[in-house]
C-alpha positions as CSV (number, residue, x, y, z in Angstrom):
1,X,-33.2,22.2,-101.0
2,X,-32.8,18.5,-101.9
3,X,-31.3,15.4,-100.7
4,X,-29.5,12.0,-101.0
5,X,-30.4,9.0,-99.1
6,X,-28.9,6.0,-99.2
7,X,-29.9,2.8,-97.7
8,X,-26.5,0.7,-97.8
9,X,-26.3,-2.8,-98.3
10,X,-25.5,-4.5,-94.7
11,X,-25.5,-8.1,-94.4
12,X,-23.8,-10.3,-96.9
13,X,-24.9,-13.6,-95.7
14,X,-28.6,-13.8,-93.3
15,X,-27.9,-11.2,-90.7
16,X,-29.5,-7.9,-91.7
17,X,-28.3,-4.0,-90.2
18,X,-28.1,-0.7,-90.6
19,X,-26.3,2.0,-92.4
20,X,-27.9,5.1,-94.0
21,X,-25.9,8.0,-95.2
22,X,-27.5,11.1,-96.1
23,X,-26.7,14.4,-97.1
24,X,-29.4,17.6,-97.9
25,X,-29.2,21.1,-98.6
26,X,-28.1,22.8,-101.8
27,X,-26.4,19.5,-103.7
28,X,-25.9,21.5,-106.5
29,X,-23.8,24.2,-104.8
30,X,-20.7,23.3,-102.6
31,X,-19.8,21.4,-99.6
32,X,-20.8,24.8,-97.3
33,X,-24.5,24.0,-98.4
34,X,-24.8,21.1,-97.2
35,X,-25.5,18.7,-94.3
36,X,-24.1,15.4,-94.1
37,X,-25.3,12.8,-91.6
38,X,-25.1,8.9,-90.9
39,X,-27.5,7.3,-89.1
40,X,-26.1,4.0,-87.8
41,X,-23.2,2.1,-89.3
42,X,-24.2,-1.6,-89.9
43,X,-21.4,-4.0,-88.7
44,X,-17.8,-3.8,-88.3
45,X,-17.0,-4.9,-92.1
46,X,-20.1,-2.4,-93.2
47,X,-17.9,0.9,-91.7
48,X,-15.2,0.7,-94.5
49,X,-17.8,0.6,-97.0
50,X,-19.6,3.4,-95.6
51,X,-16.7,6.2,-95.6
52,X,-16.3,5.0,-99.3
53,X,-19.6,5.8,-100.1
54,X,-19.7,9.5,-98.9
55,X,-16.2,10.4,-100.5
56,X,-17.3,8.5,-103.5
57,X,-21.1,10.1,-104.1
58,X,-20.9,12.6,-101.4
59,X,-17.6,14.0,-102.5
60,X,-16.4,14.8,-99.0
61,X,-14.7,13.3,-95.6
62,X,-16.5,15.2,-93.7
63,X,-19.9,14.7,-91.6
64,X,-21.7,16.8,-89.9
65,X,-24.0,14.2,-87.5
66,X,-23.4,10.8,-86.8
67,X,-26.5,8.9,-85.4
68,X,-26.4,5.7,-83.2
69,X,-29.9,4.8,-83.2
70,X,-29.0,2.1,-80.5
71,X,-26.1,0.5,-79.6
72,X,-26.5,-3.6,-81.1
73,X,-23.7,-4.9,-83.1
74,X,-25.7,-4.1,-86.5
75,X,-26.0,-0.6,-85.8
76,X,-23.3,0.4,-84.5
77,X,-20.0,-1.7,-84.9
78,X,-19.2,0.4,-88.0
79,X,-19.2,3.7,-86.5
80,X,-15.7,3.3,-85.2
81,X,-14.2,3.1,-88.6
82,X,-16.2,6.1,-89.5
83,X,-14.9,8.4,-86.9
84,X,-11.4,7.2,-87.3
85,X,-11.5,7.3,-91.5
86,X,-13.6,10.8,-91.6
87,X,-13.7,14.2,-89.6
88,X,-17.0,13.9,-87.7
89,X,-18.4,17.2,-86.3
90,X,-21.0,15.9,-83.8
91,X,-22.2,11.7,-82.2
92,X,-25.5,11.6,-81.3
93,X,-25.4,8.5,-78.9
94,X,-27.5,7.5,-75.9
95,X,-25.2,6.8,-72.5
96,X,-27.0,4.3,-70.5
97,X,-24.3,4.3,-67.9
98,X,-25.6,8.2,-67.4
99,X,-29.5,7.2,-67.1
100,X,-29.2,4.1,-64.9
101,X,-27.8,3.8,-60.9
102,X,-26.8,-0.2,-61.4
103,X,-25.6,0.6,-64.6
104,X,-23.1,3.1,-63.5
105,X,-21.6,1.6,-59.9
106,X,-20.3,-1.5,-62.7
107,X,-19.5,0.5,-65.4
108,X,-16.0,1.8,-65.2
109,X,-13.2,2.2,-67.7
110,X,-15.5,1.0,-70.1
111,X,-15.4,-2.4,-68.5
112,X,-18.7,-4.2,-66.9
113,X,-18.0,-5.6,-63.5
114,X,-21.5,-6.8,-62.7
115,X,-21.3,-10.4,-63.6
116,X,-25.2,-10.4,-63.5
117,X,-25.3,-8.5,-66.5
118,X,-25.3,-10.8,-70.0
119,X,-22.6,-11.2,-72.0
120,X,-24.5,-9.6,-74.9
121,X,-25.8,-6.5,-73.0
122,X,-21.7,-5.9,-71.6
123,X,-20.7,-6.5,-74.9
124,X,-23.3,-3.6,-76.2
125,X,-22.2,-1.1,-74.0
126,X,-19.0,-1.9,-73.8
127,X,-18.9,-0.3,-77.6
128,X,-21.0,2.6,-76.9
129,X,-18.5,3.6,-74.6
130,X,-15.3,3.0,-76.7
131,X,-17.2,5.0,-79.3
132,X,-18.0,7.7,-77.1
133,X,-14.2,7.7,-75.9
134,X,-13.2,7.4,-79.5
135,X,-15.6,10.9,-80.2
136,X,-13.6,12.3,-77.2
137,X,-10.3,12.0,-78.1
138,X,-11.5,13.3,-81.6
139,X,-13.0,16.4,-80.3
140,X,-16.0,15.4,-81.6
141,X,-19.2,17.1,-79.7
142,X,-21.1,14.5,-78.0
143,X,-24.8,14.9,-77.6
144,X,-27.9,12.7,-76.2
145,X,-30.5,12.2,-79.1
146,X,-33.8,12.4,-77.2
147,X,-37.0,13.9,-78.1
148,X,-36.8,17.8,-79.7
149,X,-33.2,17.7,-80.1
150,X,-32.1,19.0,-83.7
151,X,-29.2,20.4,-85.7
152,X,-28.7,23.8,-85.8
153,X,-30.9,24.4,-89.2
154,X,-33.8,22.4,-87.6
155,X,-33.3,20.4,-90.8
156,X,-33.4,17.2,-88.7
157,X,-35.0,16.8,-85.4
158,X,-35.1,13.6,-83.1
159,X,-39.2,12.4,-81.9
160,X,-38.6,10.2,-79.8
161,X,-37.4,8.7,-77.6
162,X,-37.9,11.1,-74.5
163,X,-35.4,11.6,-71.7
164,X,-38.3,9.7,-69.2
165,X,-39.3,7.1,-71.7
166,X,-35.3,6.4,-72.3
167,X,-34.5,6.1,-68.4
168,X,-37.8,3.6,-67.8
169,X,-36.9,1.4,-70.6
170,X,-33.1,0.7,-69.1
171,X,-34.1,-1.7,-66.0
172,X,-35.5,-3.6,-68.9
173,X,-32.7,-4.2,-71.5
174,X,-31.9,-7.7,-72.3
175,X,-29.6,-9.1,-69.6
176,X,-30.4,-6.2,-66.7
177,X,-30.0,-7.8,-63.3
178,X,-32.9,-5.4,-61.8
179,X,-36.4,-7.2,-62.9
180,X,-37.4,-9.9,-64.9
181,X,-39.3,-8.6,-67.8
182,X,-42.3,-9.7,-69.6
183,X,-40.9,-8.0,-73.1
184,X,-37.3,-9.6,-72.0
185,X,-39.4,-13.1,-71.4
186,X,-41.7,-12.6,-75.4
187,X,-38.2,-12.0,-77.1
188,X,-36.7,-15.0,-75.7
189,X,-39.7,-17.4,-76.7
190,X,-39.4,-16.1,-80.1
191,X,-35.5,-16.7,-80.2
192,X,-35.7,-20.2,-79.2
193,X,-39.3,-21.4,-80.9
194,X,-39.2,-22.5,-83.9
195,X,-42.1,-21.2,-85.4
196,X,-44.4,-23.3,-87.8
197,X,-44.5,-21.9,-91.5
198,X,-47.8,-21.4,-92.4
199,X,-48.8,-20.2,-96.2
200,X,-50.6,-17.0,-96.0
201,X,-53.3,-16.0,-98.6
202,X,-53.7,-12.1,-98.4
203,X,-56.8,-9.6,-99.7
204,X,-56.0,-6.5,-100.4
205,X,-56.3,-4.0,-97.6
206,X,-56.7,-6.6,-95.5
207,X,-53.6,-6.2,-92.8
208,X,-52.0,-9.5,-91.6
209,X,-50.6,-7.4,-88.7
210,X,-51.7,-6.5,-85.7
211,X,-51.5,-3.9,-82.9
212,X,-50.1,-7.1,-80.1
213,X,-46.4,-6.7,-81.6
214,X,-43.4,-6.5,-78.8
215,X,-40.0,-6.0,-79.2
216,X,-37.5,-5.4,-76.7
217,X,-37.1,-2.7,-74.6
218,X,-33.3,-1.7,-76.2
219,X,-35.0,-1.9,-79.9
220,X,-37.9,0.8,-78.3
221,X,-35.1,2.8,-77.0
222,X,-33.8,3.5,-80.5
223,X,-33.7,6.9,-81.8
224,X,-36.2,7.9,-84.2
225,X,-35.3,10.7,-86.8
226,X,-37.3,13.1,-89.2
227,X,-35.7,15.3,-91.7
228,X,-38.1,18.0,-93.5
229,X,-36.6,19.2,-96.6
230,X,-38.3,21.5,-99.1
231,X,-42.2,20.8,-97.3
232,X,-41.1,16.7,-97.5
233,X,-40.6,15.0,-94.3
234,X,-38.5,11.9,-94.0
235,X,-38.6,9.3,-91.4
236,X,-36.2,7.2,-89.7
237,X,-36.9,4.6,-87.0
238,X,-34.2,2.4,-86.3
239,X,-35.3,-0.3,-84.3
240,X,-38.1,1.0,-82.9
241,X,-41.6,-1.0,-81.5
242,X,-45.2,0.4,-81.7
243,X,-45.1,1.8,-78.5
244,X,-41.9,4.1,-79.3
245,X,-43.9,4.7,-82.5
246,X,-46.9,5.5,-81.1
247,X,-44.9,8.1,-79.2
248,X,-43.2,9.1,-82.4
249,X,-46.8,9.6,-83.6
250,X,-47.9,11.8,-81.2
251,X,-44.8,14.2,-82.3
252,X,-45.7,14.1,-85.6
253,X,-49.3,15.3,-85.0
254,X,-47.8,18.2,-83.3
255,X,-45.6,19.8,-86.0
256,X,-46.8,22.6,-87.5
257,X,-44.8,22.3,-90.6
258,X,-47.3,20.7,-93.2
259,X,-44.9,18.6,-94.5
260,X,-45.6,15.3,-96.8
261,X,-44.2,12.0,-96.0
262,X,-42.1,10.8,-98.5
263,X,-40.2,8.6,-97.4
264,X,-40.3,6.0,-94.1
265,X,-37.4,3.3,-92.9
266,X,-39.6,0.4,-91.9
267,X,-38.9,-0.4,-88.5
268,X,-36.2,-3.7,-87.2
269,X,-35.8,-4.7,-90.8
270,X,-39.5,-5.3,-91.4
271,X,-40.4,-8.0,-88.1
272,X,-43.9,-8.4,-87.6
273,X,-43.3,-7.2,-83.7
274,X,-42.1,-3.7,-84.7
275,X,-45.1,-2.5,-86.5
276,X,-49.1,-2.1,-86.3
277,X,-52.2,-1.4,-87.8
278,X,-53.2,1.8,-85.9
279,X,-49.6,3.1,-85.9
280,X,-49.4,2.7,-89.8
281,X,-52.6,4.8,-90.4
282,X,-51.3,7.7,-88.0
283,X,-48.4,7.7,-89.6
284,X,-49.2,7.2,-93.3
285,X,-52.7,6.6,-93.6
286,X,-55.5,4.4,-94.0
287,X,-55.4,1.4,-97.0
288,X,-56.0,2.9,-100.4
289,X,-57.7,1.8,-103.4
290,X,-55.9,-0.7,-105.2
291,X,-53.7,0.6,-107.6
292,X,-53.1,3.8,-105.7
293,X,-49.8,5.9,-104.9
294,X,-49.1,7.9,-102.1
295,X,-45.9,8.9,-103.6
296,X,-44.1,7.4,-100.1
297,X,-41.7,5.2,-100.2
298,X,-40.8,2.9,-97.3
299,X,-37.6,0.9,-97.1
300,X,-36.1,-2.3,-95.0
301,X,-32.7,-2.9,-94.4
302,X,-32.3,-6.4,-94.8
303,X,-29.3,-9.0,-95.5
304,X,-28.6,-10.0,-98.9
305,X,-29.8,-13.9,-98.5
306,X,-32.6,-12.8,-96.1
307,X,-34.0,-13.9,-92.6
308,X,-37.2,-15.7,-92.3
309,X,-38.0,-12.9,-90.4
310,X,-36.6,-9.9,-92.3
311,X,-38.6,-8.4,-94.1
312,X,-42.0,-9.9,-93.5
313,X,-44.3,-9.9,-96.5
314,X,-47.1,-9.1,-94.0
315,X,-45.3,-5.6,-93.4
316,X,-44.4,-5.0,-96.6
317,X,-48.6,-5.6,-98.2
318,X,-48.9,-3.7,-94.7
319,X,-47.1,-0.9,-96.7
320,X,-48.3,-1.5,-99.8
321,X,-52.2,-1.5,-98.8
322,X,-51.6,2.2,-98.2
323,X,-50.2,3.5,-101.3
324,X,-47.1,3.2,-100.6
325,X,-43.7,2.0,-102.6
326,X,-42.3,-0.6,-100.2
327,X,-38.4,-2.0,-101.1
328,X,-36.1,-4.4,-99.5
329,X,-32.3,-3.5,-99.9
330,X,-31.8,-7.3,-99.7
331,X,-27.9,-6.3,-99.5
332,X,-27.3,-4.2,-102.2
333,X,-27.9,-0.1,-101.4
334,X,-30.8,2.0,-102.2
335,X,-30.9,5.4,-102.8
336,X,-33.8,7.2,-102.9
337,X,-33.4,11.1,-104.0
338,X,-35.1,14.4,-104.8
339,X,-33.3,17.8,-106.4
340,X,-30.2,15.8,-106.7
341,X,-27.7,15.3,-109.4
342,X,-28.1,12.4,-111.5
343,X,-25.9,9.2,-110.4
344,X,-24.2,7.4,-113.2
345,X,-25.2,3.6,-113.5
346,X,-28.1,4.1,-110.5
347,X,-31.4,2.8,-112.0
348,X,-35.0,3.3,-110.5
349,X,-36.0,0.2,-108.4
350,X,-39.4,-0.9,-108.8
351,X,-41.2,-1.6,-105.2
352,X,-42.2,-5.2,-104.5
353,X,-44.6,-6.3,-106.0
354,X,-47.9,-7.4,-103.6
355,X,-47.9,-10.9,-102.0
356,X,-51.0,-12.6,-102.7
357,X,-50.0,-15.9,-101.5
358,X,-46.8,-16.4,-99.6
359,X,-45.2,-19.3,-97.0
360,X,-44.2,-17.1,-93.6
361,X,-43.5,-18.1,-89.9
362,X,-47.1,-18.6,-88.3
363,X,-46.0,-16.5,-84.9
């Protein structure tokens, strides 16, 4: 058993996304062996480049699972162009509309008739719903990622989040008439600050993160994946916050399997809000020893000319303190493999290196 991910580049100018395409099984034998899935699709312009990548490397228009981690425009506005360019088997997509009352007396059609809503969150799940429509009309099965679904191997198995978790988080979405929200309220103050760049000088094992990060409620909603592959597990996160982490976590200490951690998607592109001390050392460990490996490799998606943001140097020494090999795709794809067939003109990357001293937004 092996497998093939690949981290593509999204983002030609400063606004970073997602789009990973993956395929495991037996890559040495034929198509019947294997399992291909895409979690997220990046932006519109990012799904063209997508379905050329798996008939290119993958050698195949078919895929098996499609994963919308959540529905904003940099996960999922490519999707449509996969499911219209390739034969898709099954969309694992969250329905709001389904999990929420005021959600679903405005939502008809595919149309938002609640004015109180934002233009942003309409806009949102206005495409969810075209995509789910589009999977419809495909004959594509349709199913809700939350916690302990998996494919029919086992191969790949959602943690999080839970059918509870999921419904509680919707009242809270950015631009939901039903409460004001303190998360909603924290993302707005960081959208419109403008934060003071401060220069940072780091010790190793020394975290310049913290456990206070929030995001919003629709990043905490996203779906996070695992793949375990030949006693290797594999860990996808979308979006996600600490607290959908932490509940991630509590999964991961309750799988029997034994398998190593070999490779992680750091969370939101690498923000600061998405990720925490005490999350990091359940799921990877505590700091190491300068100079040693855990043989994991962690990876943020992140636009070619990069966001002040995206990725944080914090999170990646945050990474780095614990052994692991932390990259940036920095637009331009990554693949990271094992039991695979070599890739003509694919080189090894070398992790970034650790940032000692480095100029980053104070908050």
């Amino acid at each position: 058993m092996g497998y093939e991910v690949d981290f593509l580049g999204v983002g030609d100018e400063s606004k970073s996304g997602d789009a990973i395409a993956i395929r495991f099984g037996n890559l040495h034998g034929g198509r019947d062996e294997q399992t291909v899935v895409v979690i997220d699709g990046g932006f519109k312009d990012t799904g063209a480049t997508l379905v050329a990548h798996i008939k290119e490397h993958f050698g195949t228009n078919q895929v098996d699972i499609v994963i919308n981690t959540h529905p904003d425009q940099d996960h999922i506005n490519g999707l449509e162009t996969v499911l219209d360019e390739l034969d898709v088997k099954e969309l694992w997509i969250h329905q709001p509309w389904e999990h929420n009352q005021g959600l679903a007396q405005h939502f008809k059609d595919g149309r938002v008739s609640d004015n109180s809503l934002s233009e942003r969150l309409k806009q949102n799940l206005e495409k969810a719903w075209s995509l789910v429509q589009l999977a419809e009309s495909k004959g594509v099965v349709i199913r809700e990622p939350f916690t302990g679904e998996q494919d029919t191997s086992g191969t790949l198995k959602v943690l999080g989040p839970s059918l509870e978790y999921y419904e509680s988080l919707i009242p809270d979405f950015e631009g939901m008439p039903e409460r004001a929200s303190a998360t909603e309220a924290v993302q707005s103050i960081f959208d419109k600050a403008v934060a003071a760049i401060k220069r940072f000088f780091a010790t190793w094992g020394d975290d310049q993160i913290n456990d206070e990060g929030v995001t919003s409620a629709k990043n905490n909603s996203s779906v996070i994946t695992q793949l375990v592959i030949d006693g290797r597990r594999l860990l996808f996160t979308g979006d996600a916050g600490i607290q959908a982490l932490e509940m991630a976590a509590d999964q991961v200490d309750g799988c029997t399997s034994g398998a190593e951690l070999k490779l992680m998607q750091i969370p939101h592109h690498g923000s600061k809000r998405n990720i925490g001390t005490t999350v990091l050392n359940r799921l990877i460990g505590h700091p190491v020893i300068q100079g040693e490996s855990r043989g994991i490799t962690a990876i943020a998606s992140t636009a070619k000319e990069g966001e002040p943001k995206h990725p944080r140097k914090a999170v990646m020494n945050a990474f780095t303190h614990r052994g692991v090999g932390a990259l940036a795709t920095r637009g331009n794809a990554i693949l990271v493999n094992h039991d695979a067939p070599q890739r003509e003109g694919w080189a090894y990357l070398e992790p970034e290196p650790y940032h000692f001293e480095y100029e980053d937004e104070e908050a």
